[in-house]
Structures are given as C-alpha cells and as structure tokens.
C-alpha positions as CSV (number, residue, x, y, z in Angstrom):
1,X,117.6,99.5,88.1
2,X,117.1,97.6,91.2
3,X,113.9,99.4,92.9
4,X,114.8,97.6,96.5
5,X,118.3,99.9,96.5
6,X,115.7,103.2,96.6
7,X,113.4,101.9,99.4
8,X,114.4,103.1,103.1
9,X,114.4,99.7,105.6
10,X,111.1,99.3,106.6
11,X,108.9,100.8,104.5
12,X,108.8,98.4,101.4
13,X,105.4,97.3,102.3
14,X,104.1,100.8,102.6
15,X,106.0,102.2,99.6
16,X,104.8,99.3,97.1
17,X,100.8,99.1,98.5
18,X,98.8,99.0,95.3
19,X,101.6,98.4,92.7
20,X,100.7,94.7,93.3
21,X,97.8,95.0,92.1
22,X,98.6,96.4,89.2
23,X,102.2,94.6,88.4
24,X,99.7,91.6,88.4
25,X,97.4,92.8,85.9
26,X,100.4,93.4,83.7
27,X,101.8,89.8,84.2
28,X,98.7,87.8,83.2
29,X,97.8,90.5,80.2
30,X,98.4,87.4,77.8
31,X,95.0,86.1,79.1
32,X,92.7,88.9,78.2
33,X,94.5,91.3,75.9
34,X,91.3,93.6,75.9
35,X,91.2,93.6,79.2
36,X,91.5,97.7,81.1
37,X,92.4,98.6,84.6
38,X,90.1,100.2,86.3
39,X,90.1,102.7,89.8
40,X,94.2,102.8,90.1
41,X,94.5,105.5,92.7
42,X,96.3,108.4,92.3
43,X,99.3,107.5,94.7
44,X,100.0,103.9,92.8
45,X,99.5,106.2,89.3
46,X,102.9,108.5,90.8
47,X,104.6,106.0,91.1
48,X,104.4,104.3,88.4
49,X,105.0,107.2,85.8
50,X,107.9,107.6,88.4
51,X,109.4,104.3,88.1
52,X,108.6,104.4,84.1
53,X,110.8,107.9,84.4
54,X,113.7,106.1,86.1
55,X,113.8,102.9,83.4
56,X,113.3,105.1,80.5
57,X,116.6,107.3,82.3
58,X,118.3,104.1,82.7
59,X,117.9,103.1,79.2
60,X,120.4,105.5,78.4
61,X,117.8,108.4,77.4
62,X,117.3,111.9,78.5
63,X,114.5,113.2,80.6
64,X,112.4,115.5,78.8
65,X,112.0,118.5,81.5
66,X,108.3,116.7,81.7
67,X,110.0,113.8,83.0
68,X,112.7,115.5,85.0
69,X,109.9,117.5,87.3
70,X,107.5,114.2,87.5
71,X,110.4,112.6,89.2
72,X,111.5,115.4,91.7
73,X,108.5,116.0,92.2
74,X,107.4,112.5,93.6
75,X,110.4,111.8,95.2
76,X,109.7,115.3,97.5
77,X,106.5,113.6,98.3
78,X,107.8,110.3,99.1
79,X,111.5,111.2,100.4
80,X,110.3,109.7,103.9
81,X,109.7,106.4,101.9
82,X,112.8,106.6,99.6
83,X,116.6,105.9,100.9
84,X,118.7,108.9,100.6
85,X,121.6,108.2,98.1
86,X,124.7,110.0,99.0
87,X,126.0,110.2,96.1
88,X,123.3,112.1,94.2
89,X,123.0,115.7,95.0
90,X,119.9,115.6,93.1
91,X,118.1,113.7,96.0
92,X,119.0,116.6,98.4
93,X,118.1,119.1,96.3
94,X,115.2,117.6,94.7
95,X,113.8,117.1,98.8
96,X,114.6,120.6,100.1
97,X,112.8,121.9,96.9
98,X,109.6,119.7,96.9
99,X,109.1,118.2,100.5
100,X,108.5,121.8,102.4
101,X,106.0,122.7,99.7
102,X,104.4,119.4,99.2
103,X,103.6,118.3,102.5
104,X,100.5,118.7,103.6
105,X,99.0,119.3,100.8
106,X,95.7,118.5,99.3
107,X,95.8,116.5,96.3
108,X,95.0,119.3,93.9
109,X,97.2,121.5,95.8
110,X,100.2,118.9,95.1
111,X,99.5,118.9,91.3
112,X,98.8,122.8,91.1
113,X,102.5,123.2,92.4
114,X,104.0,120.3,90.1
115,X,102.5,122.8,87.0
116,X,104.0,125.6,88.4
117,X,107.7,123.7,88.3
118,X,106.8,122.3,85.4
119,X,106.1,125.9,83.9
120,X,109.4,126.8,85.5
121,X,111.7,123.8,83.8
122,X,110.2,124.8,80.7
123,X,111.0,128.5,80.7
124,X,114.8,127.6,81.6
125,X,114.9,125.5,77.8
C-alpha cells in the first residue's frame, strides 16, 4: 500500500504530525529492545491502528467487523485529510456515515459513537 496515494495535496505534513516520532522509535528498536513508548497521543494512536488495518487488509486478510468500524470510523474523522478515491464507494459512504456525527466532537464523544457502530457491526454477524 502506498500511504502518499490516500493523502489529499497539501496536507501530508498535517496528516503525518506525530507518526515521526514514533516510525523512528520503531526503526532504531535494535538499539534498545526493552525500550517502551511513552505519551503517543491519541490522534497519532488512530492512525496507526488505522494504517495497521489497511496492511493487515492488504495482506490478503479479512477485516474482523472490529477492524472494519476502526477504519470507517477514522477515515470520517480525517476525510478532510484523506483523498477521495473514486473508485471506492466505501469512502463515500464511510464519510456521509461518520463525518456528520463525528465532527465536533469531544474526544470521548468520538469513541462513545465508534462503540455504538461497533455494537451495530456486530449485531449484523
């Protein structure tokens, strides 16, 4: 998966802020095996379980419906950030669903309403 294909023009720098951080914690883990991360904030967490979702999707696996309302529902937060693909329906729908209930939001607000989709997915099994 090539990440730069999901950014909108212009907002790399804003999409990616504290990934850096942490992609370079990952790259020089051979140094100190023991060592932990510490105070990753919430926004970088998102989107790393996001883009974990997407590789684990592109391995050729299944999203569990866990990982299926993770991903919609960060890509409704962040469809401002993220470059409409006009061949997946899913972005549309995923954005009308999410982004009306989602913005604005306080942070607990935000996760209250991922529960409740996440409560829906799982009654549809």
């Amino acid at each position: 998966m090539d990440t730069r294909s999901l950014i909108r023009p212009g907002e790399e720098r804003r999409f990616w802020g504290g990934l850096q951080s942490f992609s370079n914690f990952l790259k020089h883990a051979d140094r100190d095996p023991d060592a932990v991360k510490e105070n990753i904030d919430e926004k970088t967490n998102d989107a790393i379980l996001h883009f974990v979702t997407e590789l684990y999707a592109t391995l050729g696996n299944d999203l569990t419906p866990e990982m299926r309302v993770l991903k919609y529902w960060f890509i409704g937060k962040n469809s401002h950030l993220l470059k409409d693909d006009p061949e997946s329906i899913q972005f549309k729908e995923v954005a009308e669903m999410f982004s009306p209930d989602l913005r604005g939001l306080s942070r607990a607000e935000e996760l209250a309403k991922g529960a409740e989709y996440l409560a829906m997915a799982k009654s549809r099994k």
